[in-house]
C-alpha positions as CSV (number, residue, x, y, z in Angstrom):
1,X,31.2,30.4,-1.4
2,X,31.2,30.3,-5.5
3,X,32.5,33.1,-7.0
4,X,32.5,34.7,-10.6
5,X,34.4,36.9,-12.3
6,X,34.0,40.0,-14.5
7,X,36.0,42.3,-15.9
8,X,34.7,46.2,-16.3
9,X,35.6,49.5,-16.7
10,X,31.7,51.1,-16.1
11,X,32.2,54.2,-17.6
12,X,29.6,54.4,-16.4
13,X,27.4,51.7,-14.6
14,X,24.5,51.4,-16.9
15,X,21.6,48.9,-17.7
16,X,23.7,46.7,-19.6
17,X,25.7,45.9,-17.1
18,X,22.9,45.5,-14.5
19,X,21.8,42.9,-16.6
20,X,25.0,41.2,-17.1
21,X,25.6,40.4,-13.9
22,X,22.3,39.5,-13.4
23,X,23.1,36.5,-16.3
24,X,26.5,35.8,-14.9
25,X,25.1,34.8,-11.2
26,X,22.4,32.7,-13.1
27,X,24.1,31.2,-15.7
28,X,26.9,30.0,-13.1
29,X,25.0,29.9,-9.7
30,X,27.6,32.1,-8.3
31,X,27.0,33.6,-4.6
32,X,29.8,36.3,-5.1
33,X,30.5,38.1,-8.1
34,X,33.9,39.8,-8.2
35,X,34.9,42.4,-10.6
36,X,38.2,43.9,-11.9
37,X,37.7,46.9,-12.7
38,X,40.4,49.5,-14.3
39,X,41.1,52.4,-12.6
40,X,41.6,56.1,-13.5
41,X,42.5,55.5,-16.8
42,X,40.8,53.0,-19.4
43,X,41.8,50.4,-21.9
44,X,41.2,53.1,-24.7
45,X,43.6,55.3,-23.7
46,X,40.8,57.3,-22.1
47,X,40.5,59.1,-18.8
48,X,37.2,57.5,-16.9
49,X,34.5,60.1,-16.4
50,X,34.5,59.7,-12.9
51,X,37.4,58.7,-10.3
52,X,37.7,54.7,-9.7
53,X,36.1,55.2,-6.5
54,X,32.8,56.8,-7.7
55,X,32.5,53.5,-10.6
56,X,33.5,51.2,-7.1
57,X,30.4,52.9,-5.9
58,X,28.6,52.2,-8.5
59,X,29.3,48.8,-8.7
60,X,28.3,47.7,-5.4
61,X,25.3,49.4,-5.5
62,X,24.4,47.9,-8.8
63,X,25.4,44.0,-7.6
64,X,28.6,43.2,-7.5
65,X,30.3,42.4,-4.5
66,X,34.2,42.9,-4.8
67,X,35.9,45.4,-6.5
68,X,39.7,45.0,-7.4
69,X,41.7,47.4,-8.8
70,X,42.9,46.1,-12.6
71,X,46.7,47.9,-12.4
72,X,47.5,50.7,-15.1
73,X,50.0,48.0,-16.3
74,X,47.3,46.2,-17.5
75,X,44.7,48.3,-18.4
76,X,45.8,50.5,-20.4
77,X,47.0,48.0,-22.7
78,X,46.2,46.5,-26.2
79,X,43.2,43.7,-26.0
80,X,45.6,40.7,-25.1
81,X,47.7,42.5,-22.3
82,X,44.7,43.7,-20.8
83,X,43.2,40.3,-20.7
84,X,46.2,38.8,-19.6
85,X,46.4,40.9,-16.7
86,X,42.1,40.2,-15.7
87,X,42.5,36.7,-15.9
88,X,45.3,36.6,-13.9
89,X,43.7,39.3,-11.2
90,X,40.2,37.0,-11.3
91,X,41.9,33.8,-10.9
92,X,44.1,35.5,-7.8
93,X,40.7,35.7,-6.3
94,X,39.2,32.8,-6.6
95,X,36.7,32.7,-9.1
96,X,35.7,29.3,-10.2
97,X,33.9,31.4,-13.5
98,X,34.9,34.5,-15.6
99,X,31.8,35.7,-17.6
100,X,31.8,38.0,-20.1
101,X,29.7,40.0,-22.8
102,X,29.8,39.2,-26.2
103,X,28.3,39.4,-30.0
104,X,28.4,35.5,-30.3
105,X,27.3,34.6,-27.1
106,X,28.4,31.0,-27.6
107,X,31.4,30.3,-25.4
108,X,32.0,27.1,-27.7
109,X,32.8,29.3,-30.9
110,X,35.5,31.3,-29.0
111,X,37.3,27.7,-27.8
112,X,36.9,26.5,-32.0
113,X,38.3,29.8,-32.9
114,X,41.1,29.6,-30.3
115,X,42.2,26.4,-31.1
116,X,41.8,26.7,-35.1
117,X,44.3,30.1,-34.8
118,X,46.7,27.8,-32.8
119,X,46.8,25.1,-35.4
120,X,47.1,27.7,-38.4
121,X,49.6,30.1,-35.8
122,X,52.5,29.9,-37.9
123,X,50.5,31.0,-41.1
124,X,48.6,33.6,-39.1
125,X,51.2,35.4,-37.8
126,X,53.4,35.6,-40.6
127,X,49.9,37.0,-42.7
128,X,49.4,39.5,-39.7
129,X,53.1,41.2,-40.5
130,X,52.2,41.0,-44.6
131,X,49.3,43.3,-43.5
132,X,50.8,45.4,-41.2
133,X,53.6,45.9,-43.7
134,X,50.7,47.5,-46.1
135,X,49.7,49.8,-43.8
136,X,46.7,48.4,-41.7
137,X,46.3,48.7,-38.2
138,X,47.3,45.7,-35.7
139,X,43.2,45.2,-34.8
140,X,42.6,44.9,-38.8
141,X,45.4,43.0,-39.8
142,X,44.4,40.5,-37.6
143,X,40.8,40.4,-38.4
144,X,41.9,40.5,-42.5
145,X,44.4,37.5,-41.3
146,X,42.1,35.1,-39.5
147,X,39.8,35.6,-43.5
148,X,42.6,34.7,-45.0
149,X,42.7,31.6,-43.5
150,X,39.1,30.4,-44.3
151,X,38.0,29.3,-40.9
152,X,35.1,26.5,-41.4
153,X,32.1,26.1,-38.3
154,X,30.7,27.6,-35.7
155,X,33.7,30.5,-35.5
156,X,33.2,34.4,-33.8
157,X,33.8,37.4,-36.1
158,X,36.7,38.9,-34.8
159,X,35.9,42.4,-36.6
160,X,33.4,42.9,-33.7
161,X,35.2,45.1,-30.1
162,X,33.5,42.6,-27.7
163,X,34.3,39.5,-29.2
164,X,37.8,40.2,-29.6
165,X,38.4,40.9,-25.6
166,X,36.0,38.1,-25.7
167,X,38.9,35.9,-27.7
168,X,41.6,37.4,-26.0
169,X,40.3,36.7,-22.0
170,X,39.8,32.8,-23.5
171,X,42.8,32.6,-24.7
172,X,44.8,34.3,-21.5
173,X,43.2,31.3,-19.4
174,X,44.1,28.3,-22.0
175,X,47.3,30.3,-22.1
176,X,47.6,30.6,-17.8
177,X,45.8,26.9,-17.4
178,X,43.0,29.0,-15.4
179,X,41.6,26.3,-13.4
180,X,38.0,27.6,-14.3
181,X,35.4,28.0,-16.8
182,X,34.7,30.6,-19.5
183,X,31.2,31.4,-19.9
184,X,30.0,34.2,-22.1
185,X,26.4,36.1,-22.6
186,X,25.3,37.5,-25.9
187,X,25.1,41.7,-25.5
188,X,21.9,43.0,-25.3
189,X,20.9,45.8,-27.8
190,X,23.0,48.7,-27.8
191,X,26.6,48.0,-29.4
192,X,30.1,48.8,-27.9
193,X,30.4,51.7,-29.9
194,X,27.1,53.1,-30.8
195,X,27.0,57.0,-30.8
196,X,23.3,57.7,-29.9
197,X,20.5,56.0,-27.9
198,X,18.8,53.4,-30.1
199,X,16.6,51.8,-27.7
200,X,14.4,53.3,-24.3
201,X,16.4,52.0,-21.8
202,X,19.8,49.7,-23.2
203,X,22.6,52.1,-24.2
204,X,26.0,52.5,-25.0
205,X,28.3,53.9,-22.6
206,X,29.9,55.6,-25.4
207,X,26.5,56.9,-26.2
208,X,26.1,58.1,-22.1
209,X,29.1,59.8,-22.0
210,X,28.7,61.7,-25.6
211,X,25.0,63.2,-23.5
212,X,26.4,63.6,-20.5
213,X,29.1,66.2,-22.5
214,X,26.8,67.3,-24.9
215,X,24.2,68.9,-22.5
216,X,26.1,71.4,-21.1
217,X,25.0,70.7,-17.3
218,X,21.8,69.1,-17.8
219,X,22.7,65.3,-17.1
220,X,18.7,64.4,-17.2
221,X,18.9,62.8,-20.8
222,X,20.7,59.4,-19.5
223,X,18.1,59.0,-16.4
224,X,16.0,56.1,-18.4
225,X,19.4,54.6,-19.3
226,X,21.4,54.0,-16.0
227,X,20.0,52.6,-12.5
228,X,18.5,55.4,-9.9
229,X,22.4,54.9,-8.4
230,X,24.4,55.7,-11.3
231,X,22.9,58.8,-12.6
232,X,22.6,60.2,-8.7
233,X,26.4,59.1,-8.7
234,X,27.4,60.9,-11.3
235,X,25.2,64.0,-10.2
236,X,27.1,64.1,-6.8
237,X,30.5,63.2,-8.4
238,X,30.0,66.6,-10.9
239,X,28.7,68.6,-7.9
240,X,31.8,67.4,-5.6
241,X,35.0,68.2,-8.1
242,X,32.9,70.5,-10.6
243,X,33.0,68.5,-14.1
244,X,33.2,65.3,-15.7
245,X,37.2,63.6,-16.9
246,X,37.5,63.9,-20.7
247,X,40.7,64.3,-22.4
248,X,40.4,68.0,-22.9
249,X,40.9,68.6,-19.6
250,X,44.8,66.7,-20.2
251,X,45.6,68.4,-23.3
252,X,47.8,71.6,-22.1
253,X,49.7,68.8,-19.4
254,X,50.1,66.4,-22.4
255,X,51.6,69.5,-24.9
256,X,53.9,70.8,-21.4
257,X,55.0,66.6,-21.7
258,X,55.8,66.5,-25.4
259,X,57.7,70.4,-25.6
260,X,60.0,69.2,-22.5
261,X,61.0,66.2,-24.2
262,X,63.7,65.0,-26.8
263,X,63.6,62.1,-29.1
264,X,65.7,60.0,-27.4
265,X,64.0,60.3,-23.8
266,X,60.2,60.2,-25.6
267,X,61.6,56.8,-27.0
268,X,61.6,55.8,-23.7
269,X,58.1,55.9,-23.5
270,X,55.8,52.8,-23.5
271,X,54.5,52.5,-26.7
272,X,56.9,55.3,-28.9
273,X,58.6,53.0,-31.8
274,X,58.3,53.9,-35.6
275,X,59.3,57.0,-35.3
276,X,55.9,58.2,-34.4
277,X,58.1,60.2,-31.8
278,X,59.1,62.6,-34.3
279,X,55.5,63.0,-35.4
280,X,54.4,63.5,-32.0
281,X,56.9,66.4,-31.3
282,X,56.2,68.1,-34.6
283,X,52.4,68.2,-33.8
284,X,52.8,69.3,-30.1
285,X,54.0,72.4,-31.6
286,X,51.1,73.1,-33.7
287,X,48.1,72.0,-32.7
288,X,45.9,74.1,-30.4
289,X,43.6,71.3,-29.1
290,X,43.2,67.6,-28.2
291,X,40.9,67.0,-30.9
292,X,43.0,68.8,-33.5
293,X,46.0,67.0,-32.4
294,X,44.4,63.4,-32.9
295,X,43.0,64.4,-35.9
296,X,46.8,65.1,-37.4
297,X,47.9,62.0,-35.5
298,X,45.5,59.6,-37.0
299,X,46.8,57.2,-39.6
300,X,45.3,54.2,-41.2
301,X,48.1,52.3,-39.5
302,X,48.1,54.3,-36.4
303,X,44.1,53.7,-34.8
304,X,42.7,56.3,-32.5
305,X,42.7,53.7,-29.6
306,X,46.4,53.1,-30.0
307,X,47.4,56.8,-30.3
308,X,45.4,57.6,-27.3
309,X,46.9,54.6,-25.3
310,X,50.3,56.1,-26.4
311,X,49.4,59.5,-25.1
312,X,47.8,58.6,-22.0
313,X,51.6,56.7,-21.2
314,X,53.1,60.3,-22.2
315,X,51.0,62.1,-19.3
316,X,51.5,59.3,-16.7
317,X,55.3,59.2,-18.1
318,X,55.0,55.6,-18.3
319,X,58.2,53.9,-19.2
320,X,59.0,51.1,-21.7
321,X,61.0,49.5,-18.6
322,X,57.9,49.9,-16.1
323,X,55.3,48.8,-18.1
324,X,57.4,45.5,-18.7
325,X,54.6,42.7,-17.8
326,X,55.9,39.4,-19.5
327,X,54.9,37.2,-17.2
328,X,51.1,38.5,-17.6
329,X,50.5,38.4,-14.0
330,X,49.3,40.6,-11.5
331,X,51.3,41.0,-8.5
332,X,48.6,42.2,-5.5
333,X,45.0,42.7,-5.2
334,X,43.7,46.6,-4.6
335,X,40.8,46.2,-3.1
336,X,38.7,49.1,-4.2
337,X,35.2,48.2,-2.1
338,X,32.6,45.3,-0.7
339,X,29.5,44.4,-0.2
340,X,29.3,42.4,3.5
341,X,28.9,39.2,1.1
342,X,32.1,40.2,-0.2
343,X,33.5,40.6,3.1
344,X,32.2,37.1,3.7
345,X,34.2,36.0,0.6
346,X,37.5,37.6,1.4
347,X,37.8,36.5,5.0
348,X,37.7,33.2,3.4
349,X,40.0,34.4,0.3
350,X,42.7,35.6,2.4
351,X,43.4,32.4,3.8
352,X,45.3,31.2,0.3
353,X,45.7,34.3,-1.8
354,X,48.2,33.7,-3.7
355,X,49.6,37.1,-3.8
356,X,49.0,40.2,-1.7
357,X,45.4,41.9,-1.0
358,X,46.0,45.5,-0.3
359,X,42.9,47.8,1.5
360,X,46.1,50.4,2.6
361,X,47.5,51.8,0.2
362,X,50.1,52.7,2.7
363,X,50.9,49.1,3.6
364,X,53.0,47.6,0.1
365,X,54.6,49.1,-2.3
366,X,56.1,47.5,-5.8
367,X,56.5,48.7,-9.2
368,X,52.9,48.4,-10.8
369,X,51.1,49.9,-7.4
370,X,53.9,52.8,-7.5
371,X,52.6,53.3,-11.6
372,X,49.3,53.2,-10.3
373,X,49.3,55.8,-7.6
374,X,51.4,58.1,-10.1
375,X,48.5,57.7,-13.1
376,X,45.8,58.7,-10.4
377,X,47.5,61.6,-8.9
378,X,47.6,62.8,-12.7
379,X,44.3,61.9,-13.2
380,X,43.3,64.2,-10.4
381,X,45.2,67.4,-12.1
382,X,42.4,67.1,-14.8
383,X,40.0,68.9,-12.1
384,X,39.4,72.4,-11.5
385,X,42.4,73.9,-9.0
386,X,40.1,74.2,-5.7
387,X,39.1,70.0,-6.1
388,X,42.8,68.9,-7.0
389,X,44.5,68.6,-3.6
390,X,41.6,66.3,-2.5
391,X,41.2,64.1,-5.8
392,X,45.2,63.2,-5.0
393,X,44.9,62.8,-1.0
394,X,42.1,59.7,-2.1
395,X,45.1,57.8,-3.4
396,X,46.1,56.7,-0.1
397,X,43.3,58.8,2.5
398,X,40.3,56.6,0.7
399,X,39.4,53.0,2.7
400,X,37.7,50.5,0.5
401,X,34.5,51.4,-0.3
402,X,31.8,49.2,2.0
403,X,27.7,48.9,0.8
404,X,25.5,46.6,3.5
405,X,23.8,44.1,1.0
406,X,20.5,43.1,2.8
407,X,19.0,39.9,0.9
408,X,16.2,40.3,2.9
409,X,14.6,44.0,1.7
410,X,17.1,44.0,-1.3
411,X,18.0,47.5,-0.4
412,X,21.5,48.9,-0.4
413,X,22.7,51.3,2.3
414,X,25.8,53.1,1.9
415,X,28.0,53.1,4.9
């Protein structure tokens, strides 16, 4: 069996993605698509609207067919760490093909601007620091760098979100000598970070989640913009633990984090260096709410992503020495859910996995799993009081998550 990769966060499931796995399995004539998906908390430093294992649901039921847990190491990370960490997870299992979305669409302009950084590397890096040194953020002075160069051809813009994860998962596998093949597919009409619903039924996520807060209860708005699955997903997930995950609900645990702490122990903190420490403590004291807290944070070198990254290590009380993942690799695969063609696929898989596949939580234990379990149990302490106890029981209580794919009637029955 052929398999391709992706790598997601579904927060949540929506048309888009429908329809880039639907491009992925034809552009690559895949028979299993795999995804690596992050877990409770996101690449943005966010909290995921729903648990790992409601997204898990909703990715099986909207056609992939193996779900693997993308570790906290990883995923809450800046763009080439994260990357790092997917292309090693994907390649673990097998796929012959990571696809992914993009503005360019052209998987040749990501390889010419891969291998045009590499010859220039010595000038880029040294005009990345020049810019950083004036202030800008890391995500700008790069972009502002790679001008500065004057790249010639067929090139991506690496001002735009998707092509840079786009850049960074291409160069992870010339990096890693992935023994497969990059293919990407141009996004289709809402953008990564668009606010509001700009077409009848291809949105945002960003825009999903700002209606699913902004309606007080009433989730109808996003029906036309998610499959059937999705929006009865998240009905059931808000009628099970009682509201959605949104940083709010982390703010009086983060402000408990930062009063109890020092400078020298929040140094030890993945992601505290400048000083921001000081900065940090200094606000804790004054500001009454999340929003007003990042809103004080914020600098132009400082972006929101990064702070919230950073803050989302204070909750979890991620460590600088923990979070140490040099080698880029994952070290096991948490599997999160199947389809029976996935089943199909890891009977075969787990006859030369390279590392570990974990459906027990119980059954291995390292480092990055320990982080992981740690981050959801905190995740969990979001919810209302009566739904906590059960949220952190899934950690190791929850079995992989099975849907019986029937090729035949093309319907998908939950088991």
């Amino acid at each position: 069996m052929k398999a391709v990769g992706v790598v997601v966060e579904y927060n949540p499931f929506h048309h888009g993605h429908a329809y880039h796995i639907e491009c992925a399995k034809k552009e690559t004539g895949a028979d299993v698509v795999i995804a690596a998906m992050s877990g409770n908390f996101l690449q943005r430093g966010e909290p995921a609207i729903v648990s790992k294992w409601a997204r898990t649901e909703m990715a099986l039921k909207g056609g992939i067919d193996l779900v693997f847990e993308l570790p906290y190491s990883f995923a809450v990370q800046k763009a080439d760490t994260f990357a790092a960490g997917a292309v090693s997870l994907l390649g673990a299992a097998g796929c012959e093909f990571i696809c992914f979305g993009s503005e360019s669409g052209q998987i040749e302009d990501f390889y010419q601007t891969y291998h045009f950084i590499e010859k220039h590397k010595e000038t880029y890096n040294r005009v990345i620091k020049q810019f950083i040194n004036k202030g800008y953020s890391y995500p700008k002075a790069l972009s502002l760098a790679f001008q500065t160069l004057e790249p010639e051809g067929n090139v991506i813009d690496l001002s735009l979100p998707n092509n840079i994860l786009g850049f960074q998962y291409v160069k992870a596998a010339e990096i890693s000598d992935y023994p497969g093949k990059m293919v990407t597919i141009a996004r289709k009409s809402a953008n990564y970070h668009d606010q509001h619903f700009s077409s009848a039924s291809i949105a945002s996520a960003t825009s999903i989640r700002k209606a699913l807060f902004s309606q007080k209860g009433d989730i109808s708005q996003i029906k036309s913009y998610v499959p059937i699955h999705t929006y009865e997903a998240l009905r059931q997930y808000r009628q099970n633990y009682g509201t959605f995950h949104d940083w709010n609900m982390y703010w009086s645990y983060l402000k408990l984090n930062l009063l109890q702490l020092n400078n020298t122990e929040l140094k030890e903190i993945y992601e505290i260096e400048e000083g921001i420490e000081n900065r940090l403590l200094s606000l804790a004291i004054k500001c009454e709410t999340f929003p007003h807290f990042m809103e004080e944070l914020k600098t132009k070198r400082y972006t929101w992503t990064r702070l919230q990254r950073t803050l989302t290590h204070i909750l979890t009380h991620s460590t600088k020495k923990e979070m140490n993942v040099l080698d880029g690799n994952v070290s096991y695969l948490r599997l999160l859910g199947m389809t029976e063609t996935g089943r199909s696929y890891l009977n075969q898989l787990k006859k030369d996995c390279p590392i570990p596949i974990i459906s027990k939580r119980s059954s291995f234990t390292n480092q990055q799993i320990q982080t992981d379990t740690r981050a959801s149990r905190i995740y969990a302490m979001g919810l209302p009081e009566k739904y906590r106890q059960k949220a952190i029981e899934l950690e190791f209580m929850q079995q992989p998550i099975y849907i019986q794919n029937d090729i035949n009637d093309k319907k998908n029955k939950a088991i």
